[in-house]
C-alpha positions as CSV (number, residue, x, y, z in Angstrom):
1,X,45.0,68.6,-0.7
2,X,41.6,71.0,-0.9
3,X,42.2,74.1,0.4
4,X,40.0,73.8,2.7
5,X,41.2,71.1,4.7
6,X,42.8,71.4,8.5
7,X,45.9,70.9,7.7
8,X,46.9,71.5,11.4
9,X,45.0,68.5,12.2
10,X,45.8,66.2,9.5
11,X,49.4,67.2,10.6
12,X,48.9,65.9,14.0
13,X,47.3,62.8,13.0
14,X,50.4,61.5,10.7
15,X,52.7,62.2,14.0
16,X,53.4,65.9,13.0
17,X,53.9,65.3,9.4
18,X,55.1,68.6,7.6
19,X,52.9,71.2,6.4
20,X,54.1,72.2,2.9
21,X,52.2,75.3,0.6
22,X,51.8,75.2,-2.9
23,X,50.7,78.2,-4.2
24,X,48.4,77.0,-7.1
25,X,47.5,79.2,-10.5
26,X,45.6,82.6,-9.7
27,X,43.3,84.2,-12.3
28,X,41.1,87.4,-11.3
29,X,37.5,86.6,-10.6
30,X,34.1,88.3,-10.1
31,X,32.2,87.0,-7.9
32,X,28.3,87.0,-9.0
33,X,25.7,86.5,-6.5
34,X,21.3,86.1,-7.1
35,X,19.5,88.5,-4.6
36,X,16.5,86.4,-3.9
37,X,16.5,83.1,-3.0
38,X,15.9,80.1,-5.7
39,X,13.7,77.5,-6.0
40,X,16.1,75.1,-8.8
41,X,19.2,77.0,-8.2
42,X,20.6,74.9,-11.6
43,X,17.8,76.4,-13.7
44,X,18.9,80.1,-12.4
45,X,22.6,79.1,-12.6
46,X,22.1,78.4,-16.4
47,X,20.0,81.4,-16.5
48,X,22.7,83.7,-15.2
49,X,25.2,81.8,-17.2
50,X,24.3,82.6,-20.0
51,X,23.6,86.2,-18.9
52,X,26.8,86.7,-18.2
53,X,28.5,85.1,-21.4
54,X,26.6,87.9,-23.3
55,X,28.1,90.6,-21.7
56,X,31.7,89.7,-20.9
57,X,34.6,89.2,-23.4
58,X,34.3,85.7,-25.4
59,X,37.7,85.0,-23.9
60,X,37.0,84.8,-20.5
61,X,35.8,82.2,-19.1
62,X,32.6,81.6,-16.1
63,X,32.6,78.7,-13.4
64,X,29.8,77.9,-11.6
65,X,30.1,75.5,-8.7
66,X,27.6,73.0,-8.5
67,X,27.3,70.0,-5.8
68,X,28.6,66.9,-7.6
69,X,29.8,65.4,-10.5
70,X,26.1,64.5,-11.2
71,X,25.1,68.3,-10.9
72,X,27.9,68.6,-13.1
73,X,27.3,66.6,-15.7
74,X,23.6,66.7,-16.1
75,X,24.2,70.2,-16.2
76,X,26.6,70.3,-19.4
77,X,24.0,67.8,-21.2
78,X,21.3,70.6,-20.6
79,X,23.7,73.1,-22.0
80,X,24.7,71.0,-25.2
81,X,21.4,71.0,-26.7
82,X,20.8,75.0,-25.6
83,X,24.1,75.7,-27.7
84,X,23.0,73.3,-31.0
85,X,20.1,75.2,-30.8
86,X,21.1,78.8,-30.9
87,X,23.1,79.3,-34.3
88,X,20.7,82.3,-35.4
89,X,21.3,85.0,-32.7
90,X,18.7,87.8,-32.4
91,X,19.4,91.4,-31.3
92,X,23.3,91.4,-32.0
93,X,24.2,89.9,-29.1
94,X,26.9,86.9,-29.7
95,X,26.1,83.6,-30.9
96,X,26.4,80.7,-28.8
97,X,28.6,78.5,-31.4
98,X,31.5,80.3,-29.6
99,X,30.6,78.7,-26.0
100,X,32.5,75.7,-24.9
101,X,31.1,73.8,-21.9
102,X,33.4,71.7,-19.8
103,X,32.4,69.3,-16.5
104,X,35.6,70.0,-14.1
105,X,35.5,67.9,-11.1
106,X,38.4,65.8,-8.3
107,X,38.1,62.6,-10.2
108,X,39.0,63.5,-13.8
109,X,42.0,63.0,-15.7
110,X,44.9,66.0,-15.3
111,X,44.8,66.5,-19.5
112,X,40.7,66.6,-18.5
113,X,41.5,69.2,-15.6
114,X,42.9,71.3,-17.7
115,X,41.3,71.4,-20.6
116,X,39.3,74.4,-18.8
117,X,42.6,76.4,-18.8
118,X,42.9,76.0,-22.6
119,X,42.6,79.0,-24.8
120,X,39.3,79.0,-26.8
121,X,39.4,80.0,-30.5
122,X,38.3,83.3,-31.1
């Protein structure tokens, strides 16, 4: 179940069903916020996505959290094209060809699930 779900009350509401913890994979984060407010928070996610890819190690991976498997997906066919598009990078920074983009959602497939925990090629 989310971990955000009242357990206490879904406990009472299956005649004081047991409340069992799982304690799920952990991975450090850093949590990145905008300081003014945005008008298409997608556009300035993408913005800040990429952003970010140029200054932390390739192997590390970025999450943003979006709304719905719409959001989602809509969001990785905007990326798809960025990334054909960028094989000549400019200034040293990294090329793009080494950016995976994967849709994580509820209603996908475990072996889709995790495809986000999979080590990416160097």
């Amino acid at each position: 179940m989310s971990a955000t779900m009242n357990v206490d009350l879904f406990s009472q509401y299956f005649n004081q069903a047991p409340i069992l913890y799982l304690q799920g994979q952990q991975y450090p984060i850093d949590v990145f916020h905008v300081q003014e407010s945005q008008t298409d928070y997608i556009y300035a996610s993408l913005i800040i996505l990429f952003q970010i890819h140029r200054l932390i190690p390739l192997h590390e991976g970025i999450l943003i959290f979006l709304i719905g498997q719409d959001e989602i997906d809509s969001t990785c066919k905007i990326i798809k094209p960025i990334l054909a598009n960028s094989s000549s990078h400019k200034n040293g920074t990294e090329p793009l060809e080494s950016f995976v983009a994967l849709p994580l959602y509820a209603n996908m497939t475990t072996v889709k699930q995790m495809l986000v925990f999979k080590q990416t090629s160097p």
